[in-house]
MARBA-3410 file (N, C-alpha, C, O; in Angstrom, 1 decimal):
113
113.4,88.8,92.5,112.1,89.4,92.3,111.2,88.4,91.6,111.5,87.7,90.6 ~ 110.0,88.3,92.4,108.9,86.9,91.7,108.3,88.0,90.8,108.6,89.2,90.8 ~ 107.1,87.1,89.8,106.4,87.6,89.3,104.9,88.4,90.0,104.1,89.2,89.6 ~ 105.1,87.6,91.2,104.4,88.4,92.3,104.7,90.2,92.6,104.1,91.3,92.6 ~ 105.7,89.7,93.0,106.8,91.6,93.5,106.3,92.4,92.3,105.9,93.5,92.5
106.4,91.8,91.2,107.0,92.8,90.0,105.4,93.4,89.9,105.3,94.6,89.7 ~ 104.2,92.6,90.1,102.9,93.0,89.9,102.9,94.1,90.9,102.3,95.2,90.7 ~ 103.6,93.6,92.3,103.0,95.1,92.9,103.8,96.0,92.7,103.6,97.1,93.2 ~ 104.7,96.0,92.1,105.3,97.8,92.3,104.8,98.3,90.8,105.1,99.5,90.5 ~ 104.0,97.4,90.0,103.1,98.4,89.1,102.5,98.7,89.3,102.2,99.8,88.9
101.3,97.9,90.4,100.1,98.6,91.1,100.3,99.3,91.8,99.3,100.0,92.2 ~ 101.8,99.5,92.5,102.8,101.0,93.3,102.6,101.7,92.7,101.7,102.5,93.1 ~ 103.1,101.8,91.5,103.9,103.0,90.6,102.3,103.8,90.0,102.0,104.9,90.0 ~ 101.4,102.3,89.4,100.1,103.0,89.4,99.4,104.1,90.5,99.1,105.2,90.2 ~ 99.3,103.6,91.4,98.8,104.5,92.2,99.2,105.3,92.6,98.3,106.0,93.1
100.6,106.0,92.9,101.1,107.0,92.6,101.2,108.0,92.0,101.4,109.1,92.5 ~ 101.2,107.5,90.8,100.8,108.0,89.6,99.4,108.7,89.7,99.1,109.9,89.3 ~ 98.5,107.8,90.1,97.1,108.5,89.9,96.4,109.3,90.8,95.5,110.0,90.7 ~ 97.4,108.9,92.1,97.0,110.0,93.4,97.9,111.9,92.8,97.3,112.9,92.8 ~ 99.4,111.6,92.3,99.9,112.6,92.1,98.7,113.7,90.9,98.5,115.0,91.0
98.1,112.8,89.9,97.2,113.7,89.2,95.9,113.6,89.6,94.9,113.9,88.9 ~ 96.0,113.3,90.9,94.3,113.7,91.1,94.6,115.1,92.1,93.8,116.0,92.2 ~ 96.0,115.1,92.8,95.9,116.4,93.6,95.7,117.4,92.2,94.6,118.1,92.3 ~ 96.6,117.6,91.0,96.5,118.1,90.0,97.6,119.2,90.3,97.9,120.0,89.4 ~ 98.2,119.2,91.5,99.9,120.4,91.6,100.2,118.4,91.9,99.8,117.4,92.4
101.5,118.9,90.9,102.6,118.0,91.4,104.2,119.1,91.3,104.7,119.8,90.4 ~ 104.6,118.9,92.2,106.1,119.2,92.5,107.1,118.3,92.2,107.0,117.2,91.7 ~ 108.3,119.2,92.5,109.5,118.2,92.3,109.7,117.0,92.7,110.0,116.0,92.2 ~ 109.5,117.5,94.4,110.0,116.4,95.4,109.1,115.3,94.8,109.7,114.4,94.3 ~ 107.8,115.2,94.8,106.6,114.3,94.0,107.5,113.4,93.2,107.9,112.3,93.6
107.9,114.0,92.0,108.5,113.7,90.8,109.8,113.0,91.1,110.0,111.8,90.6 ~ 110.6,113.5,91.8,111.9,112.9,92.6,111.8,111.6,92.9,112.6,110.8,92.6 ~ 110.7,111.4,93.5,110.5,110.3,94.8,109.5,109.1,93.8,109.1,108.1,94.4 ~ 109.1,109.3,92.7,108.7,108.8,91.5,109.8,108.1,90.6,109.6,107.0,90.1 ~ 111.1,108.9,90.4,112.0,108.5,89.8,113.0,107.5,90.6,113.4,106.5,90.0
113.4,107.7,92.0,113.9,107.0,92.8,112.9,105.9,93.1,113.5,104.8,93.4 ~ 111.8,105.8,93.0,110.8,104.3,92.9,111.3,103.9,91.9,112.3,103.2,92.2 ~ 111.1,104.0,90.7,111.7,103.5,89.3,112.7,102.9,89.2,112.9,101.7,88.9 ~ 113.5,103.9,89.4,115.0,103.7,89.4,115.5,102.4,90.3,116.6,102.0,90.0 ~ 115.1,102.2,90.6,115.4,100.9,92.3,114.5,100.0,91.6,115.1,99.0,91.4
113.1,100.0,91.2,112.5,98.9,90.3,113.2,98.7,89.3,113.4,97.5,89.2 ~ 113.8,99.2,88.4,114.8,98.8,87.4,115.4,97.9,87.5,115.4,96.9,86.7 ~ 116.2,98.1,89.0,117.6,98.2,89.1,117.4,96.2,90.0,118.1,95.3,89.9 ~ 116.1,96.4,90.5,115.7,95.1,91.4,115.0,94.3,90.0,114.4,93.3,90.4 ~ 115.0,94.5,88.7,114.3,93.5,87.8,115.1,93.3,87.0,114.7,92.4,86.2
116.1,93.7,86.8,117.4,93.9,86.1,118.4,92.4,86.5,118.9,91.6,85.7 ~ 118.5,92.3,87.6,118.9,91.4,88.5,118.4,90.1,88.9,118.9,89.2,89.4 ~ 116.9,90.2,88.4,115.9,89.0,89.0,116.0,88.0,88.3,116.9,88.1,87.5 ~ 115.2,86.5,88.1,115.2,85.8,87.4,113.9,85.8,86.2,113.5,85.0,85.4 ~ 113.3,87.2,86.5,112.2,87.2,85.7,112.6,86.4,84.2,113.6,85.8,83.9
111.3,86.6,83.1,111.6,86.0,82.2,112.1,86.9,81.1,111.2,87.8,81.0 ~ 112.9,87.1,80.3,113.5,87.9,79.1,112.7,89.1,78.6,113.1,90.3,78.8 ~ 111.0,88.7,77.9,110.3,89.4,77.8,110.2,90.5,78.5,110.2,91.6,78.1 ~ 110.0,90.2,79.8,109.2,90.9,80.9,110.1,92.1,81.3,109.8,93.2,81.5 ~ 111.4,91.5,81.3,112.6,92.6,81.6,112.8,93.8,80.6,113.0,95.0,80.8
112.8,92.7,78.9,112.5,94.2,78.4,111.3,94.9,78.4,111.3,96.2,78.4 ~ 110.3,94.3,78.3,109.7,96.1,79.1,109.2,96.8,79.9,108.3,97.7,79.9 ~ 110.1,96.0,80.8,110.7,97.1,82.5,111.6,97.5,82.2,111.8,98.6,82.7 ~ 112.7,97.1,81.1,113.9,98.0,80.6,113.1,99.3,80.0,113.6,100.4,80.0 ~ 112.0,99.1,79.4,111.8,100.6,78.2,111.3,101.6,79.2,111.3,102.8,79.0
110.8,100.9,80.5,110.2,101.9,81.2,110.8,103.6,81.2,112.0,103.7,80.8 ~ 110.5,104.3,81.3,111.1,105.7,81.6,110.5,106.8,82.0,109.4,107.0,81.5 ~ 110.8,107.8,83.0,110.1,109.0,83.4,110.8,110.1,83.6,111.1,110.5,84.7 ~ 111.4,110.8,82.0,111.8,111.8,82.0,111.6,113.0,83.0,110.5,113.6,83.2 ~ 112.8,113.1,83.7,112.3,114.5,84.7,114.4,114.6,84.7,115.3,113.7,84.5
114.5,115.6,85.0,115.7,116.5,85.0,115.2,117.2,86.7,114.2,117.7,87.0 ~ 116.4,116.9,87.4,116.5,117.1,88.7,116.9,118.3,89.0,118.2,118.5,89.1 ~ 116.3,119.2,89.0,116.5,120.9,89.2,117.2,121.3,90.3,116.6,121.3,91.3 ~ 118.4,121.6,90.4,119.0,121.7,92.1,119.0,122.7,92.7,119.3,122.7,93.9 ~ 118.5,123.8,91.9,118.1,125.1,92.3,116.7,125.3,92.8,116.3,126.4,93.1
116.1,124.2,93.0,114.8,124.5,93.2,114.4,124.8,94.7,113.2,125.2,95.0 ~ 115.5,124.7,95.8,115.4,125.3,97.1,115.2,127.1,96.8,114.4,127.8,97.4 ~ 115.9,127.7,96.0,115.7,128.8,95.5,114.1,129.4,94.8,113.8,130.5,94.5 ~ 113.4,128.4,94.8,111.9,128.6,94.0,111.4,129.4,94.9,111.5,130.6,94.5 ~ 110.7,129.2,96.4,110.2,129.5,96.8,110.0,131.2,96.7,109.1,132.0,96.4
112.0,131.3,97.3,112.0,132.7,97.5,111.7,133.8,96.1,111.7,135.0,96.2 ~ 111.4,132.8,94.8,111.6,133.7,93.5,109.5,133.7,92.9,108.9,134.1,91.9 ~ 109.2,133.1,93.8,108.2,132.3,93.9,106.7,133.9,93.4,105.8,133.9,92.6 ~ 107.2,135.1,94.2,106.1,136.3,93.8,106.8,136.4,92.4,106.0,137.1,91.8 ~ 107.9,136.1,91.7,108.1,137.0,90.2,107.6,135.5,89.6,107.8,135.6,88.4
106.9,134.2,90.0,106.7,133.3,88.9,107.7,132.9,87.9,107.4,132.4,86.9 ~ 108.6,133.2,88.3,109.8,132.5,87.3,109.1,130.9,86.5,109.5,129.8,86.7 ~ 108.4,131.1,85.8,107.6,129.6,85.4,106.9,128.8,85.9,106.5,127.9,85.2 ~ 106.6,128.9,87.3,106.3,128.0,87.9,105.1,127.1,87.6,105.1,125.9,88.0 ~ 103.9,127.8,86.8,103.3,127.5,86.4,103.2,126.5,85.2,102.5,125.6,85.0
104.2,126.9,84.6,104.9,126.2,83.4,105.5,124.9,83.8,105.0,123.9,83.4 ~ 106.4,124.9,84.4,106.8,123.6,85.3,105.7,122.7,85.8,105.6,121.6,85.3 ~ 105.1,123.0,86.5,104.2,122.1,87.1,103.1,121.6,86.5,102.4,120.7,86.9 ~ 102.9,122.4,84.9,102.1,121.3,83.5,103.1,120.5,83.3,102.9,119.3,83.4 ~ 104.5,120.9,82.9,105.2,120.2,82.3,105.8,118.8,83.3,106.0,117.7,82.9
105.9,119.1,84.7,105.9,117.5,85.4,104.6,116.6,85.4,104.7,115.3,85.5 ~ 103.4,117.4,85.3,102.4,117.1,85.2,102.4,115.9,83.8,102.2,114.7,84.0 ~ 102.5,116.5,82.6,102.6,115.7,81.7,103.5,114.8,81.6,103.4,113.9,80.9 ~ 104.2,114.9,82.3,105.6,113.6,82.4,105.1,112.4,83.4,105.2,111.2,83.2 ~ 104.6,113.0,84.3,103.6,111.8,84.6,102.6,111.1,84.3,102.3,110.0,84.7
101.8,112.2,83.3,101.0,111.6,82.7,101.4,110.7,81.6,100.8,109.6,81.4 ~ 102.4,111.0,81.2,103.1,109.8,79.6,103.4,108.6,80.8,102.7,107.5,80.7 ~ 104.5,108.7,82.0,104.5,107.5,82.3,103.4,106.8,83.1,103.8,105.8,83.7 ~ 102.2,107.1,83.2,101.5,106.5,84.0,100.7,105.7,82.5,100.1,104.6,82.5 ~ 100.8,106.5,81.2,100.1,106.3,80.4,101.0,104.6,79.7,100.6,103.6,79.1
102.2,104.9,80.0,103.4,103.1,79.6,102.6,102.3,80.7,101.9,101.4,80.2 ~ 102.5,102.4,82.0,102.4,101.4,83.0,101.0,101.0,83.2,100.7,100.2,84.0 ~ 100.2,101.8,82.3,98.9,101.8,83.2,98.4,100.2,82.9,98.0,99.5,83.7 ~ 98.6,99.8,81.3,98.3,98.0,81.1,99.2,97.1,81.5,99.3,96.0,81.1 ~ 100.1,97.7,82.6,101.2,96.0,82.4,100.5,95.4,83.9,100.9,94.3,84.1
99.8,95.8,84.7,99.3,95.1,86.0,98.3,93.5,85.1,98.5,92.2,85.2 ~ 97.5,94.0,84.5,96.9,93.3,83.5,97.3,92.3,82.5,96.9,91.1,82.3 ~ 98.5,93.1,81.5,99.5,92.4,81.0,100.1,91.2,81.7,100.2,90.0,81.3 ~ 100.4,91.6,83.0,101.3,90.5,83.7,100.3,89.2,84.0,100.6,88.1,83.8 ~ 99.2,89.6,84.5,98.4,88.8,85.4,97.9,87.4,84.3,97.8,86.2,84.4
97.8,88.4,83.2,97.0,87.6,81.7,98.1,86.4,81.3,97.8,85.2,81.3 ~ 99.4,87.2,80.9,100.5,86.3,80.3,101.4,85.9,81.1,102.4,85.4,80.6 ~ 101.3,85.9,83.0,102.4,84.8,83.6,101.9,84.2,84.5,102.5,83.3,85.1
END
């Protein structure tokens, strides 16, 4: 991974991030498919020749979310509101904290490599 790559999968992750809170519902699968980006960016800077710094903080990155396996079951529970409403601030804010880590490293990067 160049220092090139690593800039776009934060201007990725950013914009993802900022499309998911402009719809303002974000779901699981959303959230899922946010973590599996991550997860794979990690996993691809981890490995790279980047420089020491840089790695750790793509190492601090993080986007707490707990993978609900029950959630094929939502829909049909979906007229009693089993939380749903509640859930979907609370992914909401999980995105919001990590979009709020990544939002200066596109900048960060550009400035200092």
């Amino acid at each position: 991974m160049t220092i090139e790559t690593c800039y776009n999968y934060f201007v990725f992750l950013n914009t993802e991030c900022d499309r998911y809170l402009k719809d303002h519902c974000i779901n699981e699968d959303e959230i899922h498919q946010l973590k599996i980006e991550l997860d794979h960016f990690l996993k691809e800077a981890a490995k790279s020749e980047l420089p020491q710094e840089l790695k750790s903080i793509i190492g601090e990155l993080k986007l707490d979310y707990q993978f609900n396996g029950n959630r094929e079951y939502l829909p049909l529970l979906g007229h009693f509101n089993f939380g749903r409403k509640r859930r979907e601030r609370l992914l909401k804010r999980r995105v919001e904290e990590f979009n709020y880590q990544i939002k200066g490293l596109p900048l960060y990067l550009k400035m200092n490599y």
